[in-house]
C-alpha positions as CSV (number, residue, x, y, z in Angstrom):
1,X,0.0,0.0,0.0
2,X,1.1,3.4,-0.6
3,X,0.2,6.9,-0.2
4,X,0.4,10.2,-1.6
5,X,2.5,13.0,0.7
6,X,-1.0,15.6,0.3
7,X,-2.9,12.4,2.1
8,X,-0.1,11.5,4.5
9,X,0.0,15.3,5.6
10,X,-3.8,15.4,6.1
11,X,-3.6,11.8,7.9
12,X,-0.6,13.2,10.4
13,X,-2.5,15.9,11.0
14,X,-5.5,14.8,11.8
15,X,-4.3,11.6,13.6
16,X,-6.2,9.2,11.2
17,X,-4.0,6.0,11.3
18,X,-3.0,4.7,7.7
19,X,-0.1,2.6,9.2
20,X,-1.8,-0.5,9.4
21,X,-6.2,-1.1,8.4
22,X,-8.3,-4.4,7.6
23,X,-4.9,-6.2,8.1
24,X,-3.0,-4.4,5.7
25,X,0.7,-3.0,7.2
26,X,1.9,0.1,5.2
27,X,5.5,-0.5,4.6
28,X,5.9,1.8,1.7
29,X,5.4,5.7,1.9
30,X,6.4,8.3,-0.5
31,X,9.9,7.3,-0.7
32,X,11.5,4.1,0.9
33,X,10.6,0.8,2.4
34,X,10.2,0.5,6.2
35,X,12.3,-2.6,7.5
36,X,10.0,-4.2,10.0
37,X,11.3,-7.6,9.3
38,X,14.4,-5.8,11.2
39,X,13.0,-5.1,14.3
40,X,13.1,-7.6,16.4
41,X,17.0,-7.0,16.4
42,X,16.5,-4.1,18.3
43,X,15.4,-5.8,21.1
44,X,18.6,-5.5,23.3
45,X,18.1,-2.0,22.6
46,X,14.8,-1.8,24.1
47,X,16.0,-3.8,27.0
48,X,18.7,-1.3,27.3
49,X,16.5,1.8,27.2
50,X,14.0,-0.5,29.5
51,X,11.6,0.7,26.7
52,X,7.8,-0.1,27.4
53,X,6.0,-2.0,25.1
54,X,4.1,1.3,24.3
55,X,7.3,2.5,23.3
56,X,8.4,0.4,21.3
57,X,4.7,0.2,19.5
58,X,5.0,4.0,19.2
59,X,8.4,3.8,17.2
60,X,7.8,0.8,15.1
61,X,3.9,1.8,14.6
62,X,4.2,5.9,14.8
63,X,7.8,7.3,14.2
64,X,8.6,4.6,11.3
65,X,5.9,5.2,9.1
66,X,6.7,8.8,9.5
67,X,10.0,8.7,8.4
68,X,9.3,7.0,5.6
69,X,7.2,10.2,4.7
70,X,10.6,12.3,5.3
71,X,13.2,9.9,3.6
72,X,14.5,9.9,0.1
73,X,15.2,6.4,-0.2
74,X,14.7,2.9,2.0
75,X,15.3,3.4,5.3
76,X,18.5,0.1,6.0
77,X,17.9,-1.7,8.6
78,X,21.4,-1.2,10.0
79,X,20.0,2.4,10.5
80,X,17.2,1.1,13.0
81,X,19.5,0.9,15.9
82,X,20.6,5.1,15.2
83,X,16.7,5.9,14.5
84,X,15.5,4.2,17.6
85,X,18.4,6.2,19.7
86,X,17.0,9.3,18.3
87,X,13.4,8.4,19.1
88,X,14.1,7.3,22.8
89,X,16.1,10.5,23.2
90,X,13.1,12.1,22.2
91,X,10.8,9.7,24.0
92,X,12.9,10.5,27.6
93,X,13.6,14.4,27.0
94,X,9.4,15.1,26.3
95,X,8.1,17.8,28.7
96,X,5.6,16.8,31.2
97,X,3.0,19.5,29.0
98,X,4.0,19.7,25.2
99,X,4.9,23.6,24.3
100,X,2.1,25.2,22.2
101,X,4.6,27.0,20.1
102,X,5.9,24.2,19.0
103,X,3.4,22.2,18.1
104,X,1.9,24.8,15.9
105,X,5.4,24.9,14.1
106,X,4.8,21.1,13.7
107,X,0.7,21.8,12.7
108,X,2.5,24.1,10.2
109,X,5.2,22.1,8.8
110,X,2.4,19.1,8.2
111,X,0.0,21.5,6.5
112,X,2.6,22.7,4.1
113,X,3.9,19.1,3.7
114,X,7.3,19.8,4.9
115,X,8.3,16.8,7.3
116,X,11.8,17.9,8.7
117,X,10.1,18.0,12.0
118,X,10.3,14.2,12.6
119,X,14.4,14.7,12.8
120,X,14.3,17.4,15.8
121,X,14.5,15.9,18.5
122,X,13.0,19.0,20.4
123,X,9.9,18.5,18.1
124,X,9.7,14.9,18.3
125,X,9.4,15.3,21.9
126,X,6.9,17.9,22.4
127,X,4.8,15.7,19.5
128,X,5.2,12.5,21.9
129,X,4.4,14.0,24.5
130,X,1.1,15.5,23.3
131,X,0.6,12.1,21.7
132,X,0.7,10.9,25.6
133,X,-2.0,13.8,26.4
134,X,-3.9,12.8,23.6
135,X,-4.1,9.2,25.2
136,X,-6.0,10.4,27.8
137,X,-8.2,12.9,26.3
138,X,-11.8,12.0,25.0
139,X,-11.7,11.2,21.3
140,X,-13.3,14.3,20.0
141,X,-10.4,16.8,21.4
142,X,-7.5,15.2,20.0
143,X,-5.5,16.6,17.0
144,X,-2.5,14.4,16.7
């Protein structure tokens, strides 16, 4: 399955899942091929970071598909081990209440299609952690 990168801007957005429906697991995006088959490498990793299975759900099921959005070509599965450093940085260093200001940079960079965001980690975080927010908020008041 694939998608377009006006869809996958509207779908990130708005927080409607396209990773995975009716059985179907998107593994590629605009540009590369996600390497689940990989994954289960990184579990020493996870062990190390003592990484929840939420976590590890959010990078392989969130973050992933997300970079494939931002990536020119297949994401390698020797860089999994680098791109889930950088998400449990991200993961660790999120702010107890996500800053406004910066979500709305993020809000603008996904309207205008521009997916850069995904690589700061400062972003990334603030994103996680209103994803975490958004866990506990009723369905109809969540964005992301």
């Amino acid at each position: 399955m694939t998608i377009t990168q006006n869809a996958a801007s509207h779908i990130a957005a708005h927080g409607q899942h396209f990773r995975e429906h009716g059985g179907t697991r998107l593994q590629y995006a605009l540009h590369g091929h996600l390497p689940y088959d990989h994954t289960a490498s990184l579990q020493p990793l996870h062990e190390a970071y003592r990484a929840t299975q939420a976590t590890v759900d959010g990078f392989e099921q969130w973050f992933l598909p997300l970079l494939a959005l931002k990536t020119k070509t297949a994401t390698r599965p020797d860089q999994l081990p680098a791109l889930l450093k950088h998400y449990m940085r991200a993961h660790l260093t999120r702010p107890g209440a996500a800053d406004e200001a910066v979500l709305e940079a993020v809000r603008h960079s996904v309207s205008v299609g521009d997916p850069e965001w995904v690589t700061n980690k400062q972003a990334l975080a603030n994103v996680i952690a209103a994803r975490v927010r958004s866990a506990v908020t009723p369905p109809g008041l969540r964005w992301w």
